[in-house]
C-alpha positions in Angstrom: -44.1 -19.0 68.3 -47.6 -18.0 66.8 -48.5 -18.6 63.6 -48.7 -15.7 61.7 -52.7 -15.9 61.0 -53.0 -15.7 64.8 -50.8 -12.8 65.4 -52.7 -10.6 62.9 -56.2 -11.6 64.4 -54.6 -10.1 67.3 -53.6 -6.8 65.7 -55.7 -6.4 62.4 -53.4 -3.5 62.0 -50.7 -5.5 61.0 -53.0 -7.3 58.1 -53.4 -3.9 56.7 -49.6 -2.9 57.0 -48.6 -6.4 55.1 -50.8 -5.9 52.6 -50.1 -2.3 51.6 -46.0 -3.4 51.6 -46.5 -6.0 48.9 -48.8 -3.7 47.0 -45.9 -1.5 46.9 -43.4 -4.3 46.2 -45.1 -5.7 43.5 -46.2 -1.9 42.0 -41.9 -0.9 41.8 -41.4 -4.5 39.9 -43.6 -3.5 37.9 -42.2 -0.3 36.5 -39.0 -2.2 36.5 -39.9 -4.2 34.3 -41.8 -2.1 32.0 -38.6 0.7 31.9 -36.4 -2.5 30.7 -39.1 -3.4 28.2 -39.2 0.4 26.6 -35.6 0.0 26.8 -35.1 -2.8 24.7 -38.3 -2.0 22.7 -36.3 1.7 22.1 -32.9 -0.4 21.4 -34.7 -2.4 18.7 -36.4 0.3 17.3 -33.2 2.4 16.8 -31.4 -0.3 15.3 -34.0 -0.9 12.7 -33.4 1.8 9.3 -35.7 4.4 8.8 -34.7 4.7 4.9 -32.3 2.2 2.5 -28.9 3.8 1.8 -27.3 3.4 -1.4 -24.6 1.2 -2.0 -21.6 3.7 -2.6 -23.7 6.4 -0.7 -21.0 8.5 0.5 -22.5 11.6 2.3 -22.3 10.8 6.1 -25.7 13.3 6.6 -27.8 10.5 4.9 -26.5 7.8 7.0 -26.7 10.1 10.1 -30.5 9.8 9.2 -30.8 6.4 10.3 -27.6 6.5 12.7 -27.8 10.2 14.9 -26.2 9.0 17.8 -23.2 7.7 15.9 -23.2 10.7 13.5 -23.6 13.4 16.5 -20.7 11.9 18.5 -18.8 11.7 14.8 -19.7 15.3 14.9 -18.0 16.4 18.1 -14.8 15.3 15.7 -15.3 19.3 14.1 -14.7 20.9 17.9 -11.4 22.9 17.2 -11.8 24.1 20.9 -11.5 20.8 22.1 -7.6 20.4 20.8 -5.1 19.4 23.9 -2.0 17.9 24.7 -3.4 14.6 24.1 -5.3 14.6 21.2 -7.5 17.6 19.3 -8.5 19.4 15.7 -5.7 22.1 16.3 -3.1 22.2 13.4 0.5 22.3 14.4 3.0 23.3 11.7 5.5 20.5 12.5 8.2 22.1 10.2 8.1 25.4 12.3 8.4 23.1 15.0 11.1 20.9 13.7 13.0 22.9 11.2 15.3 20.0 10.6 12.4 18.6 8.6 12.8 20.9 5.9 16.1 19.6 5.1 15.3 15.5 5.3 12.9 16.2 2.8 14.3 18.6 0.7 13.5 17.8 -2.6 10.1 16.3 -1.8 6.9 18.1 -1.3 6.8 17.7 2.4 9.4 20.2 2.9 7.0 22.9 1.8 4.3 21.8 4.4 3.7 19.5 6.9 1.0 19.8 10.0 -0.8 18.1 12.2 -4.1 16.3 10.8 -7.0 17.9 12.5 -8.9 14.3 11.9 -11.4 12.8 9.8 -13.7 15.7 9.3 -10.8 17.6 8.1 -9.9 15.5 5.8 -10.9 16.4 2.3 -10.8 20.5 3.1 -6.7 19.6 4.6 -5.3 17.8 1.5 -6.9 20.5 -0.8 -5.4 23.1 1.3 -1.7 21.5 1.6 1.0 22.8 -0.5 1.7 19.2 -1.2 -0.7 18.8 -3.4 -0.1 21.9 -5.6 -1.9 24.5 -7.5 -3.9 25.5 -10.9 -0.4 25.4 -12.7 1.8 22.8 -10.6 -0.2 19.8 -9.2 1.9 16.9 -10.0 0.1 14.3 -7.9 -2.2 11.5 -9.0 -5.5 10.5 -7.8 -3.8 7.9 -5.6 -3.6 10.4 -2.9 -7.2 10.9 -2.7 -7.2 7.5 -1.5 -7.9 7.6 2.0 -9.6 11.1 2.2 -13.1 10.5 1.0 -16.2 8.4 1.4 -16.6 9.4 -2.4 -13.4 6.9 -3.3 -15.2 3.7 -3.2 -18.0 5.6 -5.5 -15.2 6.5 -7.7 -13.4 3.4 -7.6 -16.5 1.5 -8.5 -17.8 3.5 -11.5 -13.8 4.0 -12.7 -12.4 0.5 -11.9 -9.9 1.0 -9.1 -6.2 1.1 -11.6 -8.3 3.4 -13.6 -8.8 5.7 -10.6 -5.4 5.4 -9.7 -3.9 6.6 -13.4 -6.0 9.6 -13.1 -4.4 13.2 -11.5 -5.6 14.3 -8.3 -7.3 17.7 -10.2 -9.2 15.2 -12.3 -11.2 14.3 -9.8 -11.1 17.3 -7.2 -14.8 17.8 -8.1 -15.6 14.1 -7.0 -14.0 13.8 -4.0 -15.8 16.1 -1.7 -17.3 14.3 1.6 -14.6 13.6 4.1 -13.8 10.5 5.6 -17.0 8.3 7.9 -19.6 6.0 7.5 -18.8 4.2 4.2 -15.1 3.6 4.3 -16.1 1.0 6.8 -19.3 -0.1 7.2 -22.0 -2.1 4.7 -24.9 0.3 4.1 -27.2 -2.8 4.4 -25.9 -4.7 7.1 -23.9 -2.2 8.9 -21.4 -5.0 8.9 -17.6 -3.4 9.3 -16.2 -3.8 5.3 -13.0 -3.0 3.6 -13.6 -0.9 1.0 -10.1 -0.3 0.0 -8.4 -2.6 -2.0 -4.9 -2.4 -1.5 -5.8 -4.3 2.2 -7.2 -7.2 0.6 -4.6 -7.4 -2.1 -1.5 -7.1 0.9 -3.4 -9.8 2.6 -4.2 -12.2 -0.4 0.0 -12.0 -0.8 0.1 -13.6 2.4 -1.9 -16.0 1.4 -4.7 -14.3 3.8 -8.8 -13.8 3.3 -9.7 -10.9 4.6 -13.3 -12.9 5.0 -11.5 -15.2 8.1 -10.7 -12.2 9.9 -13.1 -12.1 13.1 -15.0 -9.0 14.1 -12.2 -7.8 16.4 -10.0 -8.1 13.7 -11.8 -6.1 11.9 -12.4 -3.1 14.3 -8.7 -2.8 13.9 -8.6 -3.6 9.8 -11.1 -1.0 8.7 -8.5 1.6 10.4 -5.8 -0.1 8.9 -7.1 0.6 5.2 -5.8 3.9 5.8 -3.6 4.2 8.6 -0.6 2.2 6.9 2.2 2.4 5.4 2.2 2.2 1.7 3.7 3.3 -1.9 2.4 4.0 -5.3 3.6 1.2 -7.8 4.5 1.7 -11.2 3.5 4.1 -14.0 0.2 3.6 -13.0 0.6 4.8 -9.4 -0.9 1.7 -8.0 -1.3 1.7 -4.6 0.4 -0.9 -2.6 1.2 -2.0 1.1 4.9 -3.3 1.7 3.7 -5.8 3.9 5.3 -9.0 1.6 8.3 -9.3 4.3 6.5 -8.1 7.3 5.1 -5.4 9.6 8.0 -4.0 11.0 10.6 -1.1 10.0 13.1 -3.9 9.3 11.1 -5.5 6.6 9.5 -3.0 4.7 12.9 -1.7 4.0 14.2 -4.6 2.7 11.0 -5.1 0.7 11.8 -1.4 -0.8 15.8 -2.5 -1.2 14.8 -5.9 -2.7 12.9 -3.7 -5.8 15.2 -0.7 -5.5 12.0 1.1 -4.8 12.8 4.8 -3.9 10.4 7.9 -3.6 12.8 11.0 -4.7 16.3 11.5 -5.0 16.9 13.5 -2.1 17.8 17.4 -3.4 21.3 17.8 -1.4 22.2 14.5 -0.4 21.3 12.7 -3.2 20.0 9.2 -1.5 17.5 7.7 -3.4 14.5 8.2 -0.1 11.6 6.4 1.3 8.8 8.5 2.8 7.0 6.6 5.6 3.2 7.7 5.5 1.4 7.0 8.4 2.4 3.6 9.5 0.4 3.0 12.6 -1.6 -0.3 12.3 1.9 -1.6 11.1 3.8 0.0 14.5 0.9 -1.1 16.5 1.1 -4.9 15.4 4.9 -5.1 17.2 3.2 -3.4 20.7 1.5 -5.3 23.8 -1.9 -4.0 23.1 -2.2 -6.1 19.5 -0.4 -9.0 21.2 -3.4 -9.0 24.1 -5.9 -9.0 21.1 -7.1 -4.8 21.8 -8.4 -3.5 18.7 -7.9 0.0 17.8 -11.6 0.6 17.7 -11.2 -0.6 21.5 -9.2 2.7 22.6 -10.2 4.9 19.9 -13.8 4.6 19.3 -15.1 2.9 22.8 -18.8 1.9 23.2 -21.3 4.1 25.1 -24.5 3.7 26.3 -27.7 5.8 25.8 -30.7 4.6 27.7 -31.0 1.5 26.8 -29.0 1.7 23.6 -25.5 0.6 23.4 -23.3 2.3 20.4 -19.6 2.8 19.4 -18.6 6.3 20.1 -17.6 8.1 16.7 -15.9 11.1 18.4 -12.8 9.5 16.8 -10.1 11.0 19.3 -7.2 10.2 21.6 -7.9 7.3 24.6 -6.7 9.9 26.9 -9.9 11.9 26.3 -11.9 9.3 27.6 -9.8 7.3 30.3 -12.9 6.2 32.2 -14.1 4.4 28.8 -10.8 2.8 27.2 -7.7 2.6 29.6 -9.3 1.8 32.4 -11.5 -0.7 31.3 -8.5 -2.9 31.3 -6.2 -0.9 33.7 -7.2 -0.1 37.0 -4.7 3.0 38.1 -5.7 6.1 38.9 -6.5 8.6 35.6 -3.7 11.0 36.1 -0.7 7.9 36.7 -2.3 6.7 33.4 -1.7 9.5 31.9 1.2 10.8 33.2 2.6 6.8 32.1 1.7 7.5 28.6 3.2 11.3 28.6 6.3 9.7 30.5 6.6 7.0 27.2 5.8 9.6 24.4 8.9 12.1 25.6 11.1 9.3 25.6 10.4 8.6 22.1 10.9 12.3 21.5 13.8 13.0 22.7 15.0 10.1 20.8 13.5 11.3 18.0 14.8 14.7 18.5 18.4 13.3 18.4 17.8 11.1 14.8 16.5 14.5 13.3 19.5 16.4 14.2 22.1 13.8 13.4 20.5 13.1 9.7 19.7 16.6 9.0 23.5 16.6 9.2 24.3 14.0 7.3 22.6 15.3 4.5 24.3 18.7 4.5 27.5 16.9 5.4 27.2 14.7 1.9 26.2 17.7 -0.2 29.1 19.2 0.9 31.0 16.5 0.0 29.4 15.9 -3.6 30.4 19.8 -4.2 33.9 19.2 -3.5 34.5 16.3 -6.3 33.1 12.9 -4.2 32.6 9.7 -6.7 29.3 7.7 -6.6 31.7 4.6 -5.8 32.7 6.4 -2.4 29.3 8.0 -1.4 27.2 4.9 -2.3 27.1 3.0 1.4 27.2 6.7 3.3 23.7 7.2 1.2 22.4 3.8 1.8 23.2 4.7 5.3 21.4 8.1 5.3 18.7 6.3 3.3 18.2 3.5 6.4 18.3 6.0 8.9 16.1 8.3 7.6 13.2 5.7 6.9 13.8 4.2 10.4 13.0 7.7 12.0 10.4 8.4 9.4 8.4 5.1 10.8 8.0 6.3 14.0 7.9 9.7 13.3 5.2 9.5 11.4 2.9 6.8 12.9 0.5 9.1 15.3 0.7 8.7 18.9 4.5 9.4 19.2 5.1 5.8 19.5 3.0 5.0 22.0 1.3 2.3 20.2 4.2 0.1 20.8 7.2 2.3 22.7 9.8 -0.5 23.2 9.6 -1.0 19.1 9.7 2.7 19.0 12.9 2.9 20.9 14.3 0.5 19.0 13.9 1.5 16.1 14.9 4.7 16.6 18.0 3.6 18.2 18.7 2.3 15.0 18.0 5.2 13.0 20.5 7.6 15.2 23.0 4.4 15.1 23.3 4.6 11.1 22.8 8.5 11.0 26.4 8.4 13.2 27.8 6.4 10.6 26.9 7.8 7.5 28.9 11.0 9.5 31.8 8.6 10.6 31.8 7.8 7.3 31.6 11.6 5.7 34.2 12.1 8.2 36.3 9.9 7.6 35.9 10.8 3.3 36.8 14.4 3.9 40.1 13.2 5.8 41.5 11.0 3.4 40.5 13.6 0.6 42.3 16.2 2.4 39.1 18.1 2.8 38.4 21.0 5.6 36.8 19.2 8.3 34.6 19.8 10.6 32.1 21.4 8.0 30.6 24.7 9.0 26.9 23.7 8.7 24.2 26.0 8.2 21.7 27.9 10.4 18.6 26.2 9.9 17.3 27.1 13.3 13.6 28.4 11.8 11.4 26.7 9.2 12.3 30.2 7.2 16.1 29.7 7.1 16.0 25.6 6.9 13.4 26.4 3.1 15.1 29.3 2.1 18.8 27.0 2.8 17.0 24.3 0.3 16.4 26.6 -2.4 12.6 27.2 -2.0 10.7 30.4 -3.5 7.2 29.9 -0.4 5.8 33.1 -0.9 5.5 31.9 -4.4 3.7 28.8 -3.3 1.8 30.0 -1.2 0.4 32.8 -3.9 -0.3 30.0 -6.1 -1.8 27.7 -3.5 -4.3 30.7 -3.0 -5.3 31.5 -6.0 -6.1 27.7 -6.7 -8.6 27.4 -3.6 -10.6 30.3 -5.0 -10.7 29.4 -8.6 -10.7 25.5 -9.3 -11.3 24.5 -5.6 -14.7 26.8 -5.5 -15.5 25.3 -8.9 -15.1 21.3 -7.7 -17.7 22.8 -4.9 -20.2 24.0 -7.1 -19.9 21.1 -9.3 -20.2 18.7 -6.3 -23.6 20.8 -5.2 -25.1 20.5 -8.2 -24.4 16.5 -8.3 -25.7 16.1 -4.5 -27.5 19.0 -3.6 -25.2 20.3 -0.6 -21.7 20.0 0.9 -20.9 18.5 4.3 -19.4 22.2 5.0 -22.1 24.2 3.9 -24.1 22.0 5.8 -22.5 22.7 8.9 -23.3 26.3 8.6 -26.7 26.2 8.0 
């Protein structure tokens, strides 16, 4: 074979062919390289803050400043078009949906209104709107339940001292608490190292003997949600708020914590069973499921990274995993998008019809004692059929009102609910077996509380009342927090929005 000199002496074509190929060659490395140095030089630069944020700075629009991609995907969190099966802003009225509702919590404030949360942007404007929390004349509740609605709650638990803000009523400090829920609840406005900035955590932990300074920073894209997205209760004359961890995570042990210190939220208004009210206890469901045995954080399904160019960011369109299959399931799973979903839909009406079944059968019980109070019952032979209804209740309650109908662990969500229907049946054995020996007509003739109307007007409430009140409170001292909050910060997330 020639040598390679020899063969382009022979053609001097060829020379110019070679030549011209590796000027190309070397021309496309170049811009290569240079788009993957403006790509890291663009990564660096929008990592780097444009302006210092305050410590307790809690308006998400100043962060945005420095952070637009995280607070534009945050954003998309407002889009009430976007609602769907799986996951949305849409508000569901669960009591028109479940009329049983209005009878497990007669006597409590949830049987005047319960719906859907239409997430975190919605969170300050929803818990102002709620019945729940009352009106210029009625509004029992203390500041605890501002809690986990506001980035202004670690401002006002800093200037106050947190017991402080928990003593106070929720009117007291309606003008204070006006940015909803995002970038300072978890994140260090110098470092943007994720942070709890809600004590109760750390306190649950230190009972375990726990810092929340060992947790890693996988832990803690699950423990910044977990602030909130727990199960808890207000301790005490000073409403101090507490996680009933002490015993454990599960359904089990939280209600023999509550037992052990004869801990009950209201004394139910037919029944009489001194109740528990599960909140919203997701991170605690979540711990008894596959995904938090595997080490997936909730940040890992709910808030997935993205890239931008050559930026790299965790998505802030807070939303359901099913949204976003491409970008959460199936970075671990590898089945087609529709069998995941259809998987998770095929879970989630398990759990309901379950669910479904517990509702019915405790809703009954309820009536069932009531009845049985009216016609001359002793506390000595109702007190296991209430600690029964009691059990039942909170067991259905736990899954009921974790979000994600029990998807975030279904086999504990079974379970438990299993359990619930199990004691529900007998607290009615029970009943039944009462009214027998008493001599007492039996089967009872229960009530028709087929709609949401019939089930509040069966419990004794006066709604168009309510609702009057609720009214006139959201245009007199709800409009008043706002301009009191404008003149403090100079604008309002919402009016923002508008503009």
């Amino acid at each position: 074979m020639k040598p390679i000199s020899d063969i382009i002496k022979d053609k001097p074509w060829l020379g110019w062919i070679l030549f011209l190929g590796t000027a190309v060659v070397v021309f496309l490395l170049g811009l290569l390289a240079s788009s993957i140095i403006e790509r890291r030089t663009e990564s660096v630069y929008t990592l780097q803050m444009l302006k210092p944020i305050a410590e307790w700075e809690p308006r998400n629009e100043v962060w945005g400043e420095n952070f637009p991609r995280e607070y534009e995907s945050y954003l998309k969190t407002l889009n009430m078009d976007f609602a769907s099966k799986h996951g949305g802003s849409k508000m569901i009225d669960y009591l028109e949906k479940y009329p049983e509702l209005v009878v497990l919590w007669a006597g409590y404030a949830f049987s005047k209104d319960y719906n859907q949360g239409r997430g975190h942007a919605y969170a300050v404007e929803d818990v102002r709107n709620t019945l729940r929390t009352g009106d210029n004349v009625n509004s029992p509740m203390p500041a605890t339940c501002w809690t986990c609605k506001s980035t202004d709650v670690p401002r006002m638990m800093n200037q106050m001292g947190t017991a402080n803000f928990y003593k106070a009523k929720w009117k007291d400090l309606g003008a204070e608490i006006v940015n909803p829920i995002g970038c300072q609840d978890c994140h260090d406005p110098k470092t943007m190292n994720l942070r709890i900035t809600r004590p109760a955590l750390i306190e649950a932990f230190q009972r375990q003997g726990k810092d929340i300074n060992s947790f890693s920073r996988q832990e803690m894209r699950s423990l910044v949600c977990a602030q909130c997205h727990v199960e808890y209760y207000f301790k005490g004359e000073g409403k101090y708020l507490t996680f009933p961890w002490d015993k454990g995570f599960s359904a089990d042990s939280m209600e023999a914590y509550f037992d052990a210190i004869e801990f009950s939220d209201w004394t139910h208004a037919l029944s009489k069973a001194p109740m528990l009210k599960a909140q919203h206890p997701d991170y605690e469901l979540y711990k008894t499921g596959i995904h938090a045995i595997r080490g997936v954080s909730c940040a890992d399904c709910h808030m997935p990274y993205k890239s931008e160019g050559g930026v790299k960011f965790t998505d802030h369109h807070i939303q359901s995993p099913l949204n976003n299959v491409a970008n959460t399931c199936q970075v671990c799973h590898r089945e087609e998008t529709q069998r995941l979903i259809q998987d998770v839909y095929d879970r989630q009406d398990r759990v309901e019809e379950l669910r479904r079944i517990a509702e019915k059968t405790i809703a009954a019980a309820h009536i069932e004692a009531k009845i049985a109070w009216d016609n001359g019952a002793t506390q000595e032979q109702m007190k296991n059929i209430l600690k029964l209804i009691r059990h039942a209740q909170w067991r259905w309650d736990w899954v009921a009102a974790a979000n994600g109908l029990g998807f975030h662990a279904p086999v504990e969500a079974l379970r438990v609910l299993g359990t619930a229907i199990q004691k529900g049946e007998q607290a009615r054995r029970e009943l039944a077996a009462l009214f027998v020996k008493q001599g007492w007509k039996y089967p009872v003739e229960l009530p028709d509380i087929s709609t949401k109307d019939k089930a509040q007007k069966f419990i004794g409430l006066d709604m168009p009342k309510l609702i009057e009140a609720k009214k006139e409170f959201l245009n007199t001292t709800a409009k008043q927090w706002d301009e009191e909050a404008r003149k403090r910060q100079g604008y309002l997330f919402e009016y923002k929005l508008k503009e």
